[in-house]
N, C-alpha and C positions, 0 to 999 in steps of 0.2 A: 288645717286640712290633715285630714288622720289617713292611714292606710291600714287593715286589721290585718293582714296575710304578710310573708316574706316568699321570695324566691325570683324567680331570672324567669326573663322575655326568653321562650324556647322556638315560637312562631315567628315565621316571617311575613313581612308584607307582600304581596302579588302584585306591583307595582310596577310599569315598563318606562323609563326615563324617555323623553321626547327624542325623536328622528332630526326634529328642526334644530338650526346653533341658532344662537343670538349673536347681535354685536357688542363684542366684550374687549376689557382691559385685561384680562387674565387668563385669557384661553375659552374659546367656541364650545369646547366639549365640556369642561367644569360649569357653565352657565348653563348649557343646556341641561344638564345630567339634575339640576338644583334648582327648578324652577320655585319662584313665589304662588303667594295664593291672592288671585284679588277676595278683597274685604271691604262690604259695605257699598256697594255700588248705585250709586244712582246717578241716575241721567243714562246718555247711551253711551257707552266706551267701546272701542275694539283696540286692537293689535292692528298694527300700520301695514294695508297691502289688503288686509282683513274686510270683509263685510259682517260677518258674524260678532254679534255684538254680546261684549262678556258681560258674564252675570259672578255672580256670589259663587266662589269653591275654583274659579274659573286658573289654571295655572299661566302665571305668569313669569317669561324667562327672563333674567337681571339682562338688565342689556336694551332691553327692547322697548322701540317709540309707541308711545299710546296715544289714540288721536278722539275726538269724539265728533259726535255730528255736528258741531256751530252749529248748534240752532238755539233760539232763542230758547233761556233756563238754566238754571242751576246743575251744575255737574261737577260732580266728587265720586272719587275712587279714592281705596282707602290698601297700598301694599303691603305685603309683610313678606318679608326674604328669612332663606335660611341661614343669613348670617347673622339674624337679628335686628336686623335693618326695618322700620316701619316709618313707611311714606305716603303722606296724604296729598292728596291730590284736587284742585277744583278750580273753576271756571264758570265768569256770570256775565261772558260778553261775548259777541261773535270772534270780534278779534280774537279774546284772549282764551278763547279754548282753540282757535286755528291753529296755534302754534305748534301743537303738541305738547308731549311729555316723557322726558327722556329716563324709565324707570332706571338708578344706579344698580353699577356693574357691584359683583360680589368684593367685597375689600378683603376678604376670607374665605380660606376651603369653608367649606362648613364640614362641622362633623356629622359621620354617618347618621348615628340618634337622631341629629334635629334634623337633620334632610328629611329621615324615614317618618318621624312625629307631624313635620308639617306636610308630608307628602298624604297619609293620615286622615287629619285631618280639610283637607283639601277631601279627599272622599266622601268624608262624613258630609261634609257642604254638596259635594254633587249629589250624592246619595238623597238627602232631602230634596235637591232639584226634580228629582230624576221620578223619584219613587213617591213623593207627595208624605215622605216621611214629617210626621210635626214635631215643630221643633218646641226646644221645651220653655216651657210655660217663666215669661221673668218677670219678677214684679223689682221694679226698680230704687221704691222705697227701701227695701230691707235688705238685711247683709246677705249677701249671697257665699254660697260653699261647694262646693264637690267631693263627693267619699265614693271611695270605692272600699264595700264592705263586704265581708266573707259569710257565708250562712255555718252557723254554730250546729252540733252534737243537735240542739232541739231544734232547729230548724225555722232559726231566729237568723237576724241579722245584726249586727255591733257596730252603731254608730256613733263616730268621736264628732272631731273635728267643732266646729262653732255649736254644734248640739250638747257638745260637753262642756262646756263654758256657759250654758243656763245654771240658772239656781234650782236646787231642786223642788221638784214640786211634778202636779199633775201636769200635761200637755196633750194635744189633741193635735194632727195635721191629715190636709186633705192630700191623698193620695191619687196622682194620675200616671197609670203604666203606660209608658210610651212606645206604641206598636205601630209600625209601618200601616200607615192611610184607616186608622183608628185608634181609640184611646179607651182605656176605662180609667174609672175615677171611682175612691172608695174611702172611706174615713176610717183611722184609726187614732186611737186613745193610748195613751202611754205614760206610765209615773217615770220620773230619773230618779235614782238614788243615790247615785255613783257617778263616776268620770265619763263614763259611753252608756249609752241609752240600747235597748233592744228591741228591735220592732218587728214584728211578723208578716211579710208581702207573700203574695201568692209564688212567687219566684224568680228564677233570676232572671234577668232584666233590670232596664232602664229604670227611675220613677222617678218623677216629679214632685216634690213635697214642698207646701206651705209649713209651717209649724205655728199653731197657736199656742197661748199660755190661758193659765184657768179663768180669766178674763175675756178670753177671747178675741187677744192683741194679735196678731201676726211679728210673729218674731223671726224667722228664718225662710228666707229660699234655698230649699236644697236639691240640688241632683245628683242623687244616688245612683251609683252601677252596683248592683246585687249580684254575687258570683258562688258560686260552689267552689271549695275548698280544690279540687281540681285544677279550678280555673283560676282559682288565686294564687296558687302555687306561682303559675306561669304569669300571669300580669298584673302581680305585685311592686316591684323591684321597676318595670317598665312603668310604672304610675309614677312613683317616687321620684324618676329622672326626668318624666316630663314636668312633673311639680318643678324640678327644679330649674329643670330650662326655661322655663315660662317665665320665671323668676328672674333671671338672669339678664333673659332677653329684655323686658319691661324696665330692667334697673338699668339697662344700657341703654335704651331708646324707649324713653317715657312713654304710654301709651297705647301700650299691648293690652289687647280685651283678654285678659288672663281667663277668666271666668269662665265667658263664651267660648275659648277656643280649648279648656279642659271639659269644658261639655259637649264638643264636637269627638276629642280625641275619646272622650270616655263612648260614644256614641258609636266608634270607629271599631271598637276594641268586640261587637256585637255583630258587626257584618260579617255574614258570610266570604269564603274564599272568592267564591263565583263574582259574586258584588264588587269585590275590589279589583277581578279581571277585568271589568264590565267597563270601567273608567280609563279615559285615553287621556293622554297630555298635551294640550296643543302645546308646538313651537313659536318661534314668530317667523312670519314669513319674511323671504327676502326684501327688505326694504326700496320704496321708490330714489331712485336718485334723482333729486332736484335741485339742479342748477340754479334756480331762481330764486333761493333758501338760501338765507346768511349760514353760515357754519354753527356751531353749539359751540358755546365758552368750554376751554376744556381747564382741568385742575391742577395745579403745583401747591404742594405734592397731590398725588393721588387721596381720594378718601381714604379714612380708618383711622385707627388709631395711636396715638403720640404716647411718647414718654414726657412730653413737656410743652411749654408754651410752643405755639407752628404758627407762622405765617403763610397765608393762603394766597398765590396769586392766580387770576384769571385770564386766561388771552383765548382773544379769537382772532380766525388767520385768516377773517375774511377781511379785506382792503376798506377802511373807514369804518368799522362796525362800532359799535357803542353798545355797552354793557352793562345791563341793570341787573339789579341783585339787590335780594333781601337775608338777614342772616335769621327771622323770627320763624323762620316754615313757612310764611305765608307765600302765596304767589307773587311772582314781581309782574307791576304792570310798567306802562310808558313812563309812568312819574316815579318811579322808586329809583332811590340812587344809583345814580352812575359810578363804575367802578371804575376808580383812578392811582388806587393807591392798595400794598397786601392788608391780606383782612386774620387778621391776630386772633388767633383760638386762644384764650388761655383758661376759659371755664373745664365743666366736666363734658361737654356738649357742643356744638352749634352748627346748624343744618343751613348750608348756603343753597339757595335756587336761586338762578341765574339764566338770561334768555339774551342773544347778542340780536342788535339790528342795523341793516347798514340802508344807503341811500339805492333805491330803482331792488331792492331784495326784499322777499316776504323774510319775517322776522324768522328767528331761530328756532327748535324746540326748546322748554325750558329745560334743565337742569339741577341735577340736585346733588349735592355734597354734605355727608354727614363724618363731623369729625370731632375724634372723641380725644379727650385727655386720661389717660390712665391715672387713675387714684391709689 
């Protein structure tokens, strides 16, 4: 992934941090201030106290219980926190989506960049909710890219990245300008000679590019943001550090849709001021207190990250309660092992979920601990 411009993020985000706190290990107002994004939702999910059932872009505060209808069907929700943190989520039985699901608290401030980047893109995802913006075109077979490229003295545009890395020759791709609740689509022809290819689009804006070779093979999906020299000035340097954060984030917690969420942010970077006032953050509501509910396994130590091998113990403080736990991401159900003994971190990774149940008590929410070894 190429960037053709240099200079510094001079714009702010219009963004208002949520009124609601969560329940946190680290302080009500840092969780609140730093909400996640849900990702990928299917089934029905809300926020616990909630009737309002969250969809795609929807802010989610570290802390807070997620419950879904039980009803019969498959339900996955899929978090991404600003600390880097991504957690999946799902449930294929009455039982075991009643439980809930207790999204983890922040193990870290997060820094301002990736708060304002995911906050962002969180926009961009309502923003298509909202506005019937379409999103952009994926074909899953082929390598996918995103550039953000600056229009040239002739009033071309210089694109690198996986486009430069063809062998040179003719190439042909179909062009879709992606416009808020309409699209056009137009073909263009192009020889490479050199390292960056130069194409001509009617202007700046979004596109959506397949790229053919002189065969007529599809060899790239790309998502171009097309900018004037103005504009790249200014969000150039901000491209480059969400490259890298994507990066970062992905390489700590395998499975970040890098792709997808640099084509929401490149998407983000095109909204209007007003657009980004327009978007509100929910909190999560004050949570039901039920008595009738075994406690949530809680963690020693706390999530995050180690300098070295950690043993992990679990305790619940509800009276007879019994503790399953899986260390693979998956959900635990009634048959997953019982925790009786610490659970020894010594890889680069490993994400414990955990749900307590005791006798005449509805079962726990689950829980979930991700803890890392520094390399």
């Amino acid at each position: 992934m190429r960037i053709m411009a240099t200079g510094a993020l001079l714009c702010c985000l219009s963004w208002s941090p949520p009124t609601r706190s969560a329940k946190t290990l680290r302080g009500e107002s840092e969780q609140a201030a730093s909400p996640g994004v849900a990702w990928n939702v299917q089934g029905s999910w809300r926020l616990d106290s909630e009737r309002a059932a969250l969809v795609v872009g929807d802010a989610i505060p570290p802390g807070s219980l997620l419950r879904t209808n039980a009803s019969a069907g498959n339900h996955s929700i899929t978090i991404l926190l600003p600390d880097g943190q991504r957690i999946l989520y799902e449930c294929f039985s009455h039982k075991q989506c009643a439980r809930g699901f207790r999204v983890p608290a922040l193990y870290r401030r997060p820094d301002p960049f990736a708060a304002e980047t995911l906050a962002r893109i969180r926009v961009a995802l309502m923003r298509r909710n909202q506005d019937g913006a379409p999103n952009a075109h994926q074909n899953a077979r082929l390598p996918r890219d995103e550039v953000l490229a600056v229009f040239d003295p002739e009033n071309r545009v210089r694109v690198g990245g996986l486009v430069a890395d063809l062998p040179n020759g003719r190439y042909s791709c179909d062009v879709r300008r992606l416009v808020s609740m309409r699209s056009r689509q137009f073909y263009v022809a192009f020889e490479k000679g050199g390292p960056v290819v130069h194409l001509v689009v009617p202007g700046a804006g979004l596109y959506d590019l397949t790229i053919f070779d002189s065969l007529n093979k599809p060899r790239i999906d790309l998502f171009l943001a097309a900018v004037r020299p103005a504009q790249g000035a200014v969000v150039a340097e901000s491209w480059r550090r969400v490259e890298t954060l994507l990066e970062d984030w992905n390489g700590n917690y395998q499975g970040w849709p890098v792709h997808d969420l640099q084509r929401a942010y490149l998407e983000s970077l095109f909204l209007h001021g007003a657009s980004l006032k327009a978007q509100t953050v929910r909190g999560a509501a004050k949570e039901l207190d039920r008595p009738d509910a075994t406690e949530e396994p809680l963690f020693f130590p706390e999530p995050g990250v180690f300098t070295g091998k950690t043993a992990v113990t679990l305790r619940c403080n509800t009276a007879g309660a019994v503790v399953h736990y899986t260390v693979d991401s998956s959900e635990p159900l009634n048959n997953s092992p019982v925790y009786d003994a610490p659970i020894v971190v010594m890889g680069a990774e490993l994400t414990i979920k955990a749900f307590a149940s005791a006798p005449g008590k509805k079962d726990s929410p689950v829980v979930t601990g991700i803890f890392r070894i520094r390399q």
